[in-house]
C-alpha positions in Angstrom: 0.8 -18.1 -8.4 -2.3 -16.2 -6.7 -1.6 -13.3 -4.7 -2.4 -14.9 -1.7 -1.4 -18.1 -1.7 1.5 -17.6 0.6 1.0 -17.0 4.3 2.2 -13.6 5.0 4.1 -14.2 7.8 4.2 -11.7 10.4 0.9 -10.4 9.7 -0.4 -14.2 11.2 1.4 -13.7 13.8 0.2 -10.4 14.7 -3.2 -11.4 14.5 -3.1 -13.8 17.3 -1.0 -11.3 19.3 -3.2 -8.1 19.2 -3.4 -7.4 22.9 0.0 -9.3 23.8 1.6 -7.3 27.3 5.3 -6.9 25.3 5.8 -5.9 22.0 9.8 -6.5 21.7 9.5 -6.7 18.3 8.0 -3.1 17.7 10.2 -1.5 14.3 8.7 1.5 13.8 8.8 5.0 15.3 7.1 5.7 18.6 4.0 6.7 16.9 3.2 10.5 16.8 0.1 12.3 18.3 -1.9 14.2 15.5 -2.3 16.9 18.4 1.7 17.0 18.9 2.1 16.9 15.1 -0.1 20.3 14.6 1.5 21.8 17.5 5.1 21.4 16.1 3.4 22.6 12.5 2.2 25.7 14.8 6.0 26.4 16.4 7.4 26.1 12.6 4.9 28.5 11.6 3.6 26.3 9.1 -0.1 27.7 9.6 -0.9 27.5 6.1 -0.8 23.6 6.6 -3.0 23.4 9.1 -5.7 26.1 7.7 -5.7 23.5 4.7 -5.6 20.7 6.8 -8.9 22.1 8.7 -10.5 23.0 5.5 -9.6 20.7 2.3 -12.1 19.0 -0.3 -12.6 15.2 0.5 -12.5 14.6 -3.2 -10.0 12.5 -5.0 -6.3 13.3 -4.3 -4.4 13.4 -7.7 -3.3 9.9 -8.8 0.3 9.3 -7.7 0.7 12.1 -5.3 -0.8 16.1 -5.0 1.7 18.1 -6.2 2.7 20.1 -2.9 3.1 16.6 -1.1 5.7 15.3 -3.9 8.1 18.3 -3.7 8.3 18.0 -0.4 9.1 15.0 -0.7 11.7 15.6 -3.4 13.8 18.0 -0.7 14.5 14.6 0.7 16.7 13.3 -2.4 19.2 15.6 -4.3 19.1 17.5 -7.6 18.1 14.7 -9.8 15.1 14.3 -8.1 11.9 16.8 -8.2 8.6 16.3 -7.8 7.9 14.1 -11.3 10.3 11.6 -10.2 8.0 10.5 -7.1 5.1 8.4 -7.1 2.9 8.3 -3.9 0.9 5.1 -3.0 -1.4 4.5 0.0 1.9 3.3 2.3 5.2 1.8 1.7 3.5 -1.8 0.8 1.4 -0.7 -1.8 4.3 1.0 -3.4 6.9 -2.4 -3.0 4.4 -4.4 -4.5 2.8 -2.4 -7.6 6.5 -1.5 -8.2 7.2 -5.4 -8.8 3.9 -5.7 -11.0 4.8 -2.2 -13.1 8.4 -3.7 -14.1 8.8 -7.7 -13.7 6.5 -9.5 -16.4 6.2 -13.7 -16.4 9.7 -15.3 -17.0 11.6 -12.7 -15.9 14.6 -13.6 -13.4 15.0 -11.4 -10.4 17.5 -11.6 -7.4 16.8 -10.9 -3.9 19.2 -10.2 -0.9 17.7 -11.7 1.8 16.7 -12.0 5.3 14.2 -9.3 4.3 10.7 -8.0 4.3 8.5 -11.0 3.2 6.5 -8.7 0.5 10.1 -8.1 -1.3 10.0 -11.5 -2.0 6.2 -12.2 -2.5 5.4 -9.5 -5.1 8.6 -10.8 -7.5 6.3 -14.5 -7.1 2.8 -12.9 -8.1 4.3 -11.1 -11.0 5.2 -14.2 -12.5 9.0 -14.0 -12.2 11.7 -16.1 -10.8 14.2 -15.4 -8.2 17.4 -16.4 -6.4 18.0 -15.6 -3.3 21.7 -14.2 -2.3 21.9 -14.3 2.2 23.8 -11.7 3.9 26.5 -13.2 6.3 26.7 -11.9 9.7 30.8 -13.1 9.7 30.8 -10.6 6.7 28.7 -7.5 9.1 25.9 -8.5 6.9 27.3 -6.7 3.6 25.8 -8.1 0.6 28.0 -10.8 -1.6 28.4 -8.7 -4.3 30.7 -11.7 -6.4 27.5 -14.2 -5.3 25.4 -11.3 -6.4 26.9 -11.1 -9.4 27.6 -14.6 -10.6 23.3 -14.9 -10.5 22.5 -12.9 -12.9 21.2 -14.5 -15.6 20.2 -13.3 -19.4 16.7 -12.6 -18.6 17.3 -10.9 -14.6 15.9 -7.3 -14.2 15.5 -6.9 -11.2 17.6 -6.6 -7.9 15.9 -6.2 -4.3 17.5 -5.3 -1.5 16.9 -3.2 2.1 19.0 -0.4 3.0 19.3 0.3 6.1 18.7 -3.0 6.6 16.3 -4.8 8.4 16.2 -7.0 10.7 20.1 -6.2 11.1 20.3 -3.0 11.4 23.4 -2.8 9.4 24.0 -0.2 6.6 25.5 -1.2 3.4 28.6 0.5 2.9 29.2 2.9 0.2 31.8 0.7 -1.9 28.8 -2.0 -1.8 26.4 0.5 -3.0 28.7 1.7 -6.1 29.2 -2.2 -7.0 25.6 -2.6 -7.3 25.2 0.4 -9.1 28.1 -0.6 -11.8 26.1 -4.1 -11.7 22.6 -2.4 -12.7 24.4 -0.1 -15.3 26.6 -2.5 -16.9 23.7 -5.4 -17.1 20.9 -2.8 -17.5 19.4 -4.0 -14.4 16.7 -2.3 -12.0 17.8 -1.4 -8.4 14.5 -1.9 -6.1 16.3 -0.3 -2.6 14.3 -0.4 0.0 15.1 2.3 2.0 12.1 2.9 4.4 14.6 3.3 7.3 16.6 6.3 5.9 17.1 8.8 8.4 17.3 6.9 11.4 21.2 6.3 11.1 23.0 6.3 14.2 25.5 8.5 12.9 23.9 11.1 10.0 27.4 11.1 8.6 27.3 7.5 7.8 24.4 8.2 5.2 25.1 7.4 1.6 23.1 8.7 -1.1 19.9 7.2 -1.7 20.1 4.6 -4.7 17.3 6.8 -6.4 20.2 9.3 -6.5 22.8 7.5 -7.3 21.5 6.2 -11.4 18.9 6.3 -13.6 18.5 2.5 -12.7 17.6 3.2 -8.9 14.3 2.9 -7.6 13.9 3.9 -3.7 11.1 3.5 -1.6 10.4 5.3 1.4 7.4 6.0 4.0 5.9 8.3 6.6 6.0 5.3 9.2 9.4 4.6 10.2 11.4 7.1 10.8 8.4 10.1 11.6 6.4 7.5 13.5 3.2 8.6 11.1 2.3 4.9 9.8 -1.3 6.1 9.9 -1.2 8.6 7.5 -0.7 5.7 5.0 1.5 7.6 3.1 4.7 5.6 1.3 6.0 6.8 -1.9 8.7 5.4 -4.6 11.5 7.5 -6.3 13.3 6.8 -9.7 14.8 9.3 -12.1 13.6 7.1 -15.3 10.4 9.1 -16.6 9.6 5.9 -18.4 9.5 3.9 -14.9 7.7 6.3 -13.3 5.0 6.6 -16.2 4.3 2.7 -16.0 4.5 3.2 -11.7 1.4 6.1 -11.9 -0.6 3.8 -14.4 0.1 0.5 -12.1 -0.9 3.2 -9.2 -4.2 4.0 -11.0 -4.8 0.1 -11.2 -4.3 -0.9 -8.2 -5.3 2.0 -5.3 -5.8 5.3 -7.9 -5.8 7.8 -4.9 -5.6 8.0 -1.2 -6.9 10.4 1.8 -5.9 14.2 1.1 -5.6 14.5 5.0 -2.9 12.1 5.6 -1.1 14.0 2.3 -1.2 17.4 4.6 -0.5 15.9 7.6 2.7 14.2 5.5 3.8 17.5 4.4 3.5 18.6 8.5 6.1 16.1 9.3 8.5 16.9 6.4 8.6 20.5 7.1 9.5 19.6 10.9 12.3 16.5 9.7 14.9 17.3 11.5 12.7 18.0 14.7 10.7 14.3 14.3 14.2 12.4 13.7 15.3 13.6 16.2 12.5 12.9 18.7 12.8 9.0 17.4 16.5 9.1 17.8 16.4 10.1 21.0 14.2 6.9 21.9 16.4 4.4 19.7 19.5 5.8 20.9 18.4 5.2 25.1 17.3 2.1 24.0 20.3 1.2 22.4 22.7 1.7 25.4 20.0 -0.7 27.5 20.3 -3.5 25.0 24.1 -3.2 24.4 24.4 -3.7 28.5 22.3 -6.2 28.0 23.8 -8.3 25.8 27.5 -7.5 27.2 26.3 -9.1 29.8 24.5 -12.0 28.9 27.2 -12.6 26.0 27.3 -16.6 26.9 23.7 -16.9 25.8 23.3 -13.9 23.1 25.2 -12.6 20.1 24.6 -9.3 18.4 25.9 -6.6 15.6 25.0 -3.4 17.3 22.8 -1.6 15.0 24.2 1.4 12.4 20.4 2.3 11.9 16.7 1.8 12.0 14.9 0.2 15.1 15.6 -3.6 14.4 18.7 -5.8 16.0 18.9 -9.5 14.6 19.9 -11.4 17.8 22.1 -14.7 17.7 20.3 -17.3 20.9 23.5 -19.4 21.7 21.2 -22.0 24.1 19.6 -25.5 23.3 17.0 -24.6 21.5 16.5 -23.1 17.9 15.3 -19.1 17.9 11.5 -20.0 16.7 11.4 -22.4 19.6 12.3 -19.5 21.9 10.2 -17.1 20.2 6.9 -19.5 21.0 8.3 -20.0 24.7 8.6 -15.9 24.7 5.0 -15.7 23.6 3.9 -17.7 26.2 5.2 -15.5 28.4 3.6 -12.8 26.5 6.7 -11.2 25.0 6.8 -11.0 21.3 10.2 -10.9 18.9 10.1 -12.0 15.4 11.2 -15.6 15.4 13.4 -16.7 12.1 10.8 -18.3 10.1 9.1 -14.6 9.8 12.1 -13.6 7.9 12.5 -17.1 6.0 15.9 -17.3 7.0 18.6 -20.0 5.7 19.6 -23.2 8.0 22.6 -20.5 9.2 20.5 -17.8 10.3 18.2 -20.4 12.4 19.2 -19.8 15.6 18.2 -15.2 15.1 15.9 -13.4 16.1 14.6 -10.0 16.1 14.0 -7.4 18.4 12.8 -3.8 18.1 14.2 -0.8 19.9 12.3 2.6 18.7 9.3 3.2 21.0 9.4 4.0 24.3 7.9 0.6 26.1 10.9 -0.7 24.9 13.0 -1.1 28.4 9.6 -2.4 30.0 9.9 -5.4 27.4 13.7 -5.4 28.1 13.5 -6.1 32.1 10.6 -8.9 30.9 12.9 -11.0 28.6 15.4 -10.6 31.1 12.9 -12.2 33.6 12.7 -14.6 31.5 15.8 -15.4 30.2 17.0 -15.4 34.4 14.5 -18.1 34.9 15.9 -20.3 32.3 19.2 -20.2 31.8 20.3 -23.1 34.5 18.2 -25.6 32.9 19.7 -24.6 29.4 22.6 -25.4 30.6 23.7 -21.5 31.2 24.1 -20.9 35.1 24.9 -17.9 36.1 28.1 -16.9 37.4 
């Protein structure tokens, strides 16, 4: 197939809602000021950064990644990673779909756990490959099916995709999951594409497992400036493996496809990963107010709406109990110029037809909030809902 002959989903509907009033979909950190990012560099005494930040060559940055930017970024993983097991691409995207292009050739079988990020899916189809899709459950807290998982592979699969933290739920896959995948790709010698681009935005920091990149040599994690620092526009995403024969065909698929990127957005990475802990926690704080405004939200409107609460990240995947499927009550939303991400964004099976998801990590969050429930007041008698 060509590249682009799939509608990317969300990005269509973005398009026609540029200027839209509520943005309850939002699932990426409340974006960061460049100003407040130099002044936290300034606090850490990280003045070094921002001399070279105010005076760096706008030459070509190395192909996959300067060399100061990729050991930061190794600090992030544990001793089997360093700074030649990381490959840097122009934003988490680029580095999802070269990845697919680098490893899957034509007739190659891959398996995807889905509802998930369209591109996951999309990149596996322009490499030539075939794929099966294995849905999580919401009756199972949206853990993968690792016997479903299991009974797909086929001879010729090499590949298995799937999002951890996930999103649109929010869940986390637990640790007994993670090591059944892991014995999966070892004992079938196949790849483990995690996308992890919501690490670090766990509710609860002890409920972090090691990233799949860690855990064997057939991991392959991808991560990005955007979600949890709130720095999407230093286009800056990266992917980790500890093969060296993976990451040699990921740096000549890099040169191929985007060769180098801007060497400001590299020092203005290795700002926010000296000052981590400080920028989670700024975006916790947001996602964690949030969170308590949705939960009494939902308690409380539990005839209508349905709901894991969220282990991590800044999506929720929202059951609508009312007469209507969840895309119909997307476009009625939109109307009313509130935006979620209706179920056909996300491709979803028949079962998952009546979610839809919402975004919690910036701060105009509770404005969107007290519009839905607007909304949602307005409505409910004549589906079929009165209030009590």
């Amino acid at each position: 197939m060509h590249l682009l002959d799939s509608p990317i989903r969300s990005d269509e509907l973005l398009v026609e809602t540029f200027d839209i009033k509520h943005r309850f979909y939002a699932s990426s950190a409340e974006p960061m000021e460049h100003k407040e990012l130099i002044a936290i560099a300034r606090e850490n005494g990280d003045d070094d950064l921002i001399d070279l930040y105010n005076d760096h060559s706008l030459g070509y940055a190395e192909n996959g990644g300067s060399p100061d930017l990729r050991a930061e970024l190794a600090k992030l993983y544990g001793e089997n990673i360093s700074a030649k097991n990381i490959v840097v691409f122009p934003g988490a995207q680029t580095g999802m779909t070269v990845t697919t292009q680098a490893i899957l050739h034509k007739g190659d079988h891959a398996i995807v756990v889905t509802p998930s990020y369209q591109s996951l899916e999309e990149g596996i189809k322009y490499a030539g490959a075939n794929f099966t899709r294995i849905a999580l459950c919401p009756d199972n807290d949206w853990q993968p099916d690792i016997a479903a998982i299991e009974a797909a592979i086929k001879p010729n699969t090499k590949y298995i995709v799937f999002n951890d933290p996930h999103n649109p739920s929010g869940s986390l896959m637990s640790e007994e999951s993670k090591q059944a995948l892991k014995a999966l790709g070892e004992q079938h010698d196949i790849i483990l594409f995690a996308d992890e681009v919501y690490r670090l935005l766990e509710l609860n920091p002890s409920d972090r497992s090691p990233s799949m990149a860690d855990m064997t040599d057939k991991g392959i994690a991808l991560g990005t400036m955007a979600k949890p620092f709130g720095c999407g526009g230093m286009c800056i995403g990266w992917v980790v493996c500890q093969d060296k024969i993976i990451i040699e065909k990921l740096l000549k698929a890099q040169h191929l496809f985007a060769v180098c990127f801007s060497r400001a957005g590299e020092i203005q990475a290795m700002m926010a990963l000296r000052s981590k802990d400080k920028l989670v926690e700024r975006n916790m704080k947001v996602i964690k107010e949030n969170l308590v405004l949705l939960d009494d939200f939902f308690n409380e409107y539990s005839d209508l709406f349905e709901w894991m609460l969220p282990q991590a990240g800044g999506t929720g995947f929202v059951k609508f109990k009312g007469p209507m499927t969840a895309d119909e009550l997307a476009a009625e939303l939109l109307q009313n110029e509130i935006l979620v991400f209706p179920s056909y964004v996300f491709d979803c099976d028949d079962d998952l037809k009546q979610y839809f998801r919402i975004g919690f990590s910036r701060r105009t969050m509770p404005a969107s909030l007290d519009a839905f429930k607007e909304f949602v007041d307005e409505r409910r008698a004549q589906w079929g809902f009165p209030a009590n």
